[in-house]
C-alpha positions as CSV (number, residue, x, y, z in Angstrom):
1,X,0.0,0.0,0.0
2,X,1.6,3.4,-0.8
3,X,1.8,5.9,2.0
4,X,2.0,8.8,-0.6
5,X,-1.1,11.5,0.4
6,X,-2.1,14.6,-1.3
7,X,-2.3,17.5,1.6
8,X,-4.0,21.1,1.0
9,X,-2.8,23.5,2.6
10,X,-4.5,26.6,3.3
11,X,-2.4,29.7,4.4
12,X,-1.9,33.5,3.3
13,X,1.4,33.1,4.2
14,X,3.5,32.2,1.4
15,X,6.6,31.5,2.6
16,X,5.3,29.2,5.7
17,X,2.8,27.2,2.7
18,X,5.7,26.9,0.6
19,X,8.3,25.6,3.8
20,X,5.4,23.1,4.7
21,X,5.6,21.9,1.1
22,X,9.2,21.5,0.6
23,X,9.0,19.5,4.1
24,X,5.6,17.0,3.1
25,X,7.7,16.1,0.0
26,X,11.0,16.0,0.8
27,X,11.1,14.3,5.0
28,X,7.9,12.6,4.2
29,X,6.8,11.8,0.9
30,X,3.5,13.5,0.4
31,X,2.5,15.7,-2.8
32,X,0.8,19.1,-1.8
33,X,-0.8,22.1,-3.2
34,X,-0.8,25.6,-1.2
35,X,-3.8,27.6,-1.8
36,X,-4.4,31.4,0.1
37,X,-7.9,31.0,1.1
38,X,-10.8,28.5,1.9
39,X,-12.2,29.8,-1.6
40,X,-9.8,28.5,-3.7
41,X,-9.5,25.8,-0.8
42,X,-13.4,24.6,-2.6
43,X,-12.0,24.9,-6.0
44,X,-9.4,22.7,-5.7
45,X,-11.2,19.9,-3.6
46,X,-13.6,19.7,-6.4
47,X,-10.7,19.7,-8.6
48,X,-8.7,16.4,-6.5
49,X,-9.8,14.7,-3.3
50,X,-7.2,15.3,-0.6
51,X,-6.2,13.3,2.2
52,X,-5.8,16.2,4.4
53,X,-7.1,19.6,4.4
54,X,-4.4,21.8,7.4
55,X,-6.0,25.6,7.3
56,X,-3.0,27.3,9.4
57,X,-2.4,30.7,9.7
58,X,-6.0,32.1,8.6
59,X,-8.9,34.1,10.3
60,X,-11.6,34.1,7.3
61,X,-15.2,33.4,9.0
62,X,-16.5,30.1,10.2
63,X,-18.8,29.6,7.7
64,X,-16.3,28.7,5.1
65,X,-14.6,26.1,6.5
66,X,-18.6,24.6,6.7
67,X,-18.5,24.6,3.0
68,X,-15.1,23.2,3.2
69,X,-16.8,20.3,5.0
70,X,-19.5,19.9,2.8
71,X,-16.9,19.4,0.0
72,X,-15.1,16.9,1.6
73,X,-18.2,14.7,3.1
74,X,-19.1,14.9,-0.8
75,X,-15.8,13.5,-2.7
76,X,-13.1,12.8,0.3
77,X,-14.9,11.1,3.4
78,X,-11.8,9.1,4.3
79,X,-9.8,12.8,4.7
80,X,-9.1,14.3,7.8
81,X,-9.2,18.6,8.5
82,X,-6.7,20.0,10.8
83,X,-7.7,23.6,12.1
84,X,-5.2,25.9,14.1
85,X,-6.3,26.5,17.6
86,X,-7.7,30.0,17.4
87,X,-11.4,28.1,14.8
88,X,-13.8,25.9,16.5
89,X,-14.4,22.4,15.2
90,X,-17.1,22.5,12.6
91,X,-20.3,20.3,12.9
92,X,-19.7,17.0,11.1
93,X,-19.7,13.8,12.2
94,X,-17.7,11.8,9.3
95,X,-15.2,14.0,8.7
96,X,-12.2,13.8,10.8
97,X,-11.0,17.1,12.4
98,X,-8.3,17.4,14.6
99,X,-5.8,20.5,15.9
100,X,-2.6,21.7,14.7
101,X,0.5,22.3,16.5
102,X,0.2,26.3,18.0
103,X,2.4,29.0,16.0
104,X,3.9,29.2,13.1
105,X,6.9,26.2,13.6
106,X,6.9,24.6,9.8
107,X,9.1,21.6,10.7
108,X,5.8,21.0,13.3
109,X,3.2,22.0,11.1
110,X,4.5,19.6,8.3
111,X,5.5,16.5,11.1
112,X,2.0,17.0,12.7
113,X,0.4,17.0,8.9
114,X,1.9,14.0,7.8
115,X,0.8,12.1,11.0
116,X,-2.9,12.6,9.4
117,X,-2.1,12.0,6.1
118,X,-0.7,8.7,7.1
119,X,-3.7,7.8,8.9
120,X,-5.9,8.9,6.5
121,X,-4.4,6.8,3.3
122,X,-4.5,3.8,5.7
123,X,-8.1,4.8,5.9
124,X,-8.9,5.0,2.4
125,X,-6.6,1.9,1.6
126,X,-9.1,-0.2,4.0
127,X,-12.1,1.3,2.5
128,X,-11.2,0.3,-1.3
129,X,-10.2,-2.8,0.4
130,X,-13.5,-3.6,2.1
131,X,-15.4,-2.3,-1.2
132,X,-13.1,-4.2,-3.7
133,X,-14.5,-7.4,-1.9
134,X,-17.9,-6.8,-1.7
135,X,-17.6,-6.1,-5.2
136,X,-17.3,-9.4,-6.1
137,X,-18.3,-12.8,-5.1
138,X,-16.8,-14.3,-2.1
139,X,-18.3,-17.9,-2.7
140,X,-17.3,-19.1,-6.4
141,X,-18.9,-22.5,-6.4
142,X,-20.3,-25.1,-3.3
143,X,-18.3,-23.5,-0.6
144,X,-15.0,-22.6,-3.3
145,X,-13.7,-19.4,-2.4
146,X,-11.9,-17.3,-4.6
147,X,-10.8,-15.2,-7.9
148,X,-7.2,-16.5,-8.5
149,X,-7.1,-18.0,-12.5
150,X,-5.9,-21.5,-10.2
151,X,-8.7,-21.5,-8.3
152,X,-10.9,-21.2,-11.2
153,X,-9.1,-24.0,-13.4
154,X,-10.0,-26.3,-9.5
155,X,-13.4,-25.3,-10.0
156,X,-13.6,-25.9,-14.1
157,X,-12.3,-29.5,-13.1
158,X,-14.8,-30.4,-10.3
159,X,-17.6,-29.0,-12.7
160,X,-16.1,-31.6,-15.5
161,X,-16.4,-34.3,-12.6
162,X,-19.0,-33.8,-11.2
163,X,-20.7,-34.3,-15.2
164,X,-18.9,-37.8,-15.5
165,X,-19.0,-41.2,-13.4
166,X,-15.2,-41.7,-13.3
167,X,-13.2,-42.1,-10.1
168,X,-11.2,-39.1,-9.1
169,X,-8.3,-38.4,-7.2
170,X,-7.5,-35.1,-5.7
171,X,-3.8,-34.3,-5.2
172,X,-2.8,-31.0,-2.7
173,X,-0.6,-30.0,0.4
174,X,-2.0,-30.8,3.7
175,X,-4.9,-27.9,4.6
176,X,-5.7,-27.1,1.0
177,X,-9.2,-28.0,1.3
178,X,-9.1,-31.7,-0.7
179,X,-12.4,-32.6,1.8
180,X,-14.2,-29.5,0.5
181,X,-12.9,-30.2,-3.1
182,X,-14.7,-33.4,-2.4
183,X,-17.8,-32.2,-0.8
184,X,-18.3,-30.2,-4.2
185,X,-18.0,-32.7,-6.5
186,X,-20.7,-34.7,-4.8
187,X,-22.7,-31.5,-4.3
188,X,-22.6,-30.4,-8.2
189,X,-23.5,-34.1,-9.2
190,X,-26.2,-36.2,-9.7
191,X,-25.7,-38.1,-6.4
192,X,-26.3,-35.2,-4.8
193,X,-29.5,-36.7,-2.9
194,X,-27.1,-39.4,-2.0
195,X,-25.0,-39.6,1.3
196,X,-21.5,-38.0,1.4
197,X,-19.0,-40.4,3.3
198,X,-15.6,-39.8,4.3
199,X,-12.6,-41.5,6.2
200,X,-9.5,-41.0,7.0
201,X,-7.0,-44.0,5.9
202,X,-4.1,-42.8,8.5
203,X,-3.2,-44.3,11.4
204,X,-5.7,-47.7,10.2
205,X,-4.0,-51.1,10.2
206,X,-5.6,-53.4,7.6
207,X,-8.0,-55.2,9.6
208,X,-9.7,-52.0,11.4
209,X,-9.3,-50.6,7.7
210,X,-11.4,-53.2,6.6
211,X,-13.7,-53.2,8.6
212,X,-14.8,-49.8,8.5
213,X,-14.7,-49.8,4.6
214,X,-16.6,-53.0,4.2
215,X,-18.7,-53.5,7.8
216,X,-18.1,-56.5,9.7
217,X,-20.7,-59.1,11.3
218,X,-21.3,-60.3,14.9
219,X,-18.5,-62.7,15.7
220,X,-16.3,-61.7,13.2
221,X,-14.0,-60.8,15.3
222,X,-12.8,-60.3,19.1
223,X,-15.5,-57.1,20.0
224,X,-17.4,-57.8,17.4
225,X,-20.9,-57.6,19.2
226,X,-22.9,-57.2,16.6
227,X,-23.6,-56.5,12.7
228,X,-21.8,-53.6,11.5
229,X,-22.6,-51.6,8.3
230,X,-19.3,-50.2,7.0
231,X,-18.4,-46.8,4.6
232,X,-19.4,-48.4,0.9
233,X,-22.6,-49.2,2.9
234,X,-23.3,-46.1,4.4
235,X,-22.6,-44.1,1.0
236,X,-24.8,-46.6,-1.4
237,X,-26.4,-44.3,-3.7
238,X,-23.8,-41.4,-3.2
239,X,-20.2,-40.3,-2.7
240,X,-17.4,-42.0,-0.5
241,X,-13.9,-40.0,0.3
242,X,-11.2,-41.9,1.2
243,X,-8.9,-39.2,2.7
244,X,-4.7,-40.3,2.7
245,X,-5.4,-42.9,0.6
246,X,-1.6,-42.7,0.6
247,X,-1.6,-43.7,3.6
248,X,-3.4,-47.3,3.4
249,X,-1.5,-50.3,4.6
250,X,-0.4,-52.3,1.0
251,X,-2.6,-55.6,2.0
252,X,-5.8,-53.7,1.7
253,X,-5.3,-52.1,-1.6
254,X,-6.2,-55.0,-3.3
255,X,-9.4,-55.1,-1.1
256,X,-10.2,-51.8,-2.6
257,X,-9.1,-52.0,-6.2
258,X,-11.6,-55.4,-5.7
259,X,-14.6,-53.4,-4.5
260,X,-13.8,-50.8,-7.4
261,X,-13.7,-53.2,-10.2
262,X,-16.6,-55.3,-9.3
263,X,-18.8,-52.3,-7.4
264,X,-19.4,-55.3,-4.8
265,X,-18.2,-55.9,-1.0
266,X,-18.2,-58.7,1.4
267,X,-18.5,-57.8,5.2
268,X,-15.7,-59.2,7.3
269,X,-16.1,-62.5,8.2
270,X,-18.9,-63.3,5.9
271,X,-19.5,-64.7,2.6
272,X,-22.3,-62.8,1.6
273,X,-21.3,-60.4,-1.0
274,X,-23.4,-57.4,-1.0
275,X,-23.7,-54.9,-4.1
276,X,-22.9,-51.3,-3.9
277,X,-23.4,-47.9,-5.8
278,X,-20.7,-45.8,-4.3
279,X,-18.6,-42.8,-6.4
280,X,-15.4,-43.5,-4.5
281,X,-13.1,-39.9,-4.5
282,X,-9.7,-40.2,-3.3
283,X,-7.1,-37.7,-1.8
284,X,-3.6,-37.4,-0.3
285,X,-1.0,-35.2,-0.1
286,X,1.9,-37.5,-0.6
287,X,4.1,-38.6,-4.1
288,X,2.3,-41.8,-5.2
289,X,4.1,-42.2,-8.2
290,X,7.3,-42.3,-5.4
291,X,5.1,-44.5,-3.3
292,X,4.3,-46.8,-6.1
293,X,8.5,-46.7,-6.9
294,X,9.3,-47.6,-3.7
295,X,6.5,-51.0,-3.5
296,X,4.4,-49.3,-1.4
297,X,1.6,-48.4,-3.3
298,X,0.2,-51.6,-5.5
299,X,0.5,-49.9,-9.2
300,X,-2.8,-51.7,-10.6
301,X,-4.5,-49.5,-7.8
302,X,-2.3,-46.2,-8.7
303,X,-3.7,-46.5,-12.1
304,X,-7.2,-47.5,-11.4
305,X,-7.3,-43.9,-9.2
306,X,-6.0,-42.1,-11.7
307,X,-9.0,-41.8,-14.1
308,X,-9.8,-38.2,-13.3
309,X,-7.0,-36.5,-11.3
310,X,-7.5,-33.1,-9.7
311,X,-4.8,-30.9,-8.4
312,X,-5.2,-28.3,-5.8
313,X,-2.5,-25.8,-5.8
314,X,-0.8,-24.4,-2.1
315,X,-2.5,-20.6,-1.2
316,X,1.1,-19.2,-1.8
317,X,0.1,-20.0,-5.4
318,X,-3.1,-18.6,-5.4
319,X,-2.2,-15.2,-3.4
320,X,-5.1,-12.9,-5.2
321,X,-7.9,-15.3,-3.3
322,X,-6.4,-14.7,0.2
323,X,-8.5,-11.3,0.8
324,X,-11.6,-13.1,-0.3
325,X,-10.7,-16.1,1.8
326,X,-9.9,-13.8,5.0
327,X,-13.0,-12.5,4.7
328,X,-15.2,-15.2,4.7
329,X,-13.5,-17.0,7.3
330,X,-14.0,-13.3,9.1
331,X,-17.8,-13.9,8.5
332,X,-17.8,-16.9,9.4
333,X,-16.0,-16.4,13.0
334,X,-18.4,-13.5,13.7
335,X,-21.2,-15.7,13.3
336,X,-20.2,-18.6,15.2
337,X,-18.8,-16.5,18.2
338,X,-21.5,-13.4,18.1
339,X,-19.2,-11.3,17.5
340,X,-18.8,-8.2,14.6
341,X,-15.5,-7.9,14.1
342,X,-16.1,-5.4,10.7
343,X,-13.1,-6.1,8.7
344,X,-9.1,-6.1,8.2
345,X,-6.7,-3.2,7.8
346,X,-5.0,-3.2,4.8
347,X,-1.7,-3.4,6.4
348,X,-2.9,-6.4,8.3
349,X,-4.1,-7.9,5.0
350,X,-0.8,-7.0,3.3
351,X,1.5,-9.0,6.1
352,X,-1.4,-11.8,5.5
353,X,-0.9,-11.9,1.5
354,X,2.9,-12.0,1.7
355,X,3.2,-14.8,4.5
356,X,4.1,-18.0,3.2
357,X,1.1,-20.3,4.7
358,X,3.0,-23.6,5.6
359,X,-0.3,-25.0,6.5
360,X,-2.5,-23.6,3.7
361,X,-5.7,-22.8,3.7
362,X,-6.0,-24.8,6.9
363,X,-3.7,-22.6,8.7
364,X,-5.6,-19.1,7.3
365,X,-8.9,-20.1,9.0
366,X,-7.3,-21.1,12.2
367,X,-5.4,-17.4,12.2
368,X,-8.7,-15.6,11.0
369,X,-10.6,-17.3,14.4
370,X,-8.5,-16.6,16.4
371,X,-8.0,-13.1,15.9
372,X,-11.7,-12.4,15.8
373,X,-12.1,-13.9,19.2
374,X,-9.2,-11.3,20.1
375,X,-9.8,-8.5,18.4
376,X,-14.0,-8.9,19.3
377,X,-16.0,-6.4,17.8
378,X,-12.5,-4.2,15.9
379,X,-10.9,-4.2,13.1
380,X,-7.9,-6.8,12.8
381,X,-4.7,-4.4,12.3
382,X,-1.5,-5.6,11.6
383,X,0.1,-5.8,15.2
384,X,-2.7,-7.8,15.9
385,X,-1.2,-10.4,13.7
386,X,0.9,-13.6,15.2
387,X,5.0,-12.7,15.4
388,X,5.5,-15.4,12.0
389,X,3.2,-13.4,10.2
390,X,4.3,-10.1,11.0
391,X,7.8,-10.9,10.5
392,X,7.2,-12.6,7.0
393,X,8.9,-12.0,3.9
394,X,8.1,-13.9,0.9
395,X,11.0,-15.8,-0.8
396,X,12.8,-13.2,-3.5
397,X,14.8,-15.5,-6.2
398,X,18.2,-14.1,-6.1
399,X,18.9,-11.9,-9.6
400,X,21.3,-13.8,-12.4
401,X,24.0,-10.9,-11.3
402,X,23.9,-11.7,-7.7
403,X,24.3,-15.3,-8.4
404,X,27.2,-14.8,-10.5
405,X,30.9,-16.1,-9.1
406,X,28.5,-18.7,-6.6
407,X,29.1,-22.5,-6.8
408,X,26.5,-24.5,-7.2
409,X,26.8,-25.7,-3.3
410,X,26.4,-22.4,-2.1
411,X,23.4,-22.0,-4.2
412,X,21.7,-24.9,-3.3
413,X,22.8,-24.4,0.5
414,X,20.9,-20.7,-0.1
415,X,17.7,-22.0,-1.2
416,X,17.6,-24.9,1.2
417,X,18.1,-22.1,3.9
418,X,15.3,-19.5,2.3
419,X,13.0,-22.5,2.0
420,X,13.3,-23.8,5.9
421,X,13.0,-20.0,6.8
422,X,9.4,-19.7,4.8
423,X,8.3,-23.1,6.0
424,X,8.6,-22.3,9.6
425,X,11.4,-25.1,9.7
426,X,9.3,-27.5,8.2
427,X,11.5,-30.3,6.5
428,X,8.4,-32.7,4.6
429,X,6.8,-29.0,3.6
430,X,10.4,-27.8,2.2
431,X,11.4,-30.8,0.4
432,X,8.0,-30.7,-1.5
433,X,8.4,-27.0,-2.4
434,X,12.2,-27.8,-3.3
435,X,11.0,-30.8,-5.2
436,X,13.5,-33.1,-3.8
437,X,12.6,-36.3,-1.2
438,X,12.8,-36.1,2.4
439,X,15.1,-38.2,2.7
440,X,17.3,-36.4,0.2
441,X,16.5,-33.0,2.2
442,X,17.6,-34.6,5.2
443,X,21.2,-35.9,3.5
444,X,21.5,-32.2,2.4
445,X,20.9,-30.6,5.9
446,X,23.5,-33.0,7.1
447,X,26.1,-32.3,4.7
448,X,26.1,-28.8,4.5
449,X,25.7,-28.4,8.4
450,X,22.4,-26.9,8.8
């Protein structure tokens, strides 16, 4: 956001307008007009908004610097009007008016001027902030928020499968949103009316796996007390997620690719074999293809899932949706809690924007929470923000120049570092990003002592 504000400032006194002028543009940055009287004060804010209006140095009757307001309220309602101490404040209640320094000290005048041109910019930045997202939609499609051009191609493929029958497999970082991604699919499809079923394959060992896929009857097993419908049950007639399919011990995959092919399942320990109408949808965030290299992941299965593959890219690719998604995970705090936190600063959502998001989309909710919980029923400004995210800089590729004269070492050694520094430290979340292995990462670290 640029600081740059356009100041007005009102004075008979040439050589004090002109001091104040030299000081806004050369100590502090500011572009400004002098003008000798309120009158040609009118003219030119009809001419350009300013971000401040400091009448210093004048004694022309109140009744101008009413019409001064009036102009303002009109084009500049984010602008702020700073009155020497010898005029009262003028009646208006959404224009900001504050007092100048007393006498005729420039280096004051123009210090104490750009203090409210400051605030004021911030002020309009946060306006055309708040107004540029409800300009446009904040929900894209079944829950899918966001502008980006990736976002958009996520949404194109989830309309395309949600149009055909085949089995689809969602590929994205952890926190991305692959359950939602899901959720849409069935949502936009004819199984709509159907149940939506999910599980989560981690942490399952084949025989717990099994039976929550495929149910289990009484006796089946030691605690087994009684029938059990499992997952391809529950979703007959709709949608089933398995969630970290990466994750699924290699003697139940060809369980699965069985109840794929044939669209039938047989209940642990017994020999009835029941039919089922289930669109399976899979997701994980690890390397299958490196699973499948390294025999962990049956290959029959790999290509049975890859029929219709969709990927999800990581928010630090899709940057332009994070306003939209800040604010409806704002909206959605606000509601849950009771509370009316109104909106973010633009410096807040700046510092948001750049940071890295290690933990995705995932991670931005979680932040968004908790600050509306903190912050209650104010805006969320940037000290607000947690230490990582105020102290975030986004990775800058070093220029061709400054690389020049490096070894190839030292530049690998340089992005390893600037990659463990956006990650938070996170080794599996840098390796993916460097688009090496862990275990590769992990050989690296140790050889160039990091």
């Amino acid at each position: 956001m640029s600081q740059t504000a356009f100041v007005l400032v009102v004075t008979p006194e040439q050589s004090l307008g002109d001091r104040i002028r030299e000081l806004l543009r050369d100590r502090h940055g500011h572009s400004c007009r002098v003008v000798a009287s309120l009158g040609e004060a009118l003219d030119s804010i009809r001419a350009r908004a300013p971000d401040v209006v400091a009448v210093c140095g004048h004694d022309e009757p109140a009744e101008g610097l009413d019409r001064v307001v009036a102009a303002l309220e009109a084009v500049a309602l984010d602008a702020t009007l700073l009155l020497a101490g010898r005029y009262d404040a003028p009646s208006t209640r959404r224009i900001r008016v504050a007092t100048l320094p007393d006498g005729d000290d420039p280096v004051a005048l123009a210090r104490a001027i750009s203090a409210a041109a400051g605030k004021a910019v911030s002020r309009r930045a946060d306006r055309e902030l708040r107004e540029s997202i409800e300009q446009r939609p904040a929900e894209y499609f079944h829950g899918i928020v966001g502008v980006s051009s990736a976002i958009r191609k996520v949404v194109e493929r989830v309309q395309k499968a949600a149009r055909n029958k085949a089995t689809v497999l969602i590929l994205g970082e952890t926190g991305t949103g692959k359950d939602l991604i899901a959720e849409a699919i069935h949502r936009a499809s004819d199984r709509a009316r159907g149940p939506f079923k999910a599980i989560n394959c981690a942490g399952l060992n084949e025989n717990l796996l099994e039976s929550e896929l495929f149910g289990h009857v009484r006796g089946a097993f030691t605690g087994a007390v009684g029938d059990r419908k499992g997952y391809f049950v529950a979703a007959d007639g709709g949608t089933l997620l398995l969630d970290e399919i990466g994750d699924m011990p290699l003697p139940m995959q060809p369980k699965l690719l069985r109840a794929l092919d044939r669209r039938e399942i047989t209940p642990v320990g017994s020999t009835e074999v029941r039919r089922v109408d289930v669109r399976l949808i899979a997701a994980t965030n690890a390397n299958l293809q490196q699973l499948m290299e390294d025999r962990k992941f049956r290959e029959d299965l790999f290509f049975r899932l890859h029929e219709f593959v969709i990927e999800i890219p990581p928010l630090r690719e899709r940057r332009d949706d994070i306003p939209f998604l800040v604010d409806h995970f704002r909206r959605k705090a606000n509601e849950l809690h009771g509370l009316a936190c109104p909106g973010v600063s633009s410096e807040a959502m700046g510092l948001l924007t750049k940071y890295f998001w290690p933990g995705n989309v995932r991670e931005l909710a979680s932040v968004i929470s908790a600050l509306v919980i903190d912050v209650e029923d104010r805006q969320i400004e940037a000290d607000d923000l947690p230490e990582r995210i105020r102290g975030s800089r986004e990775i800058v590729p070093a220029s061709s120049v400054g690389l020049v004269g490096l070894k190839m070492a030292q530049i690998e050694r340089m992005m390893i570092e600037r990659t463990l520094q956006a990650t938070g430290g996170n080794r599996e979340q840098a390796a993916k990003i460097l688009g090496i292995g862990t275990r590769t990462l992990y050989r690296k670290l140790k050889e160039f002592g990091l």
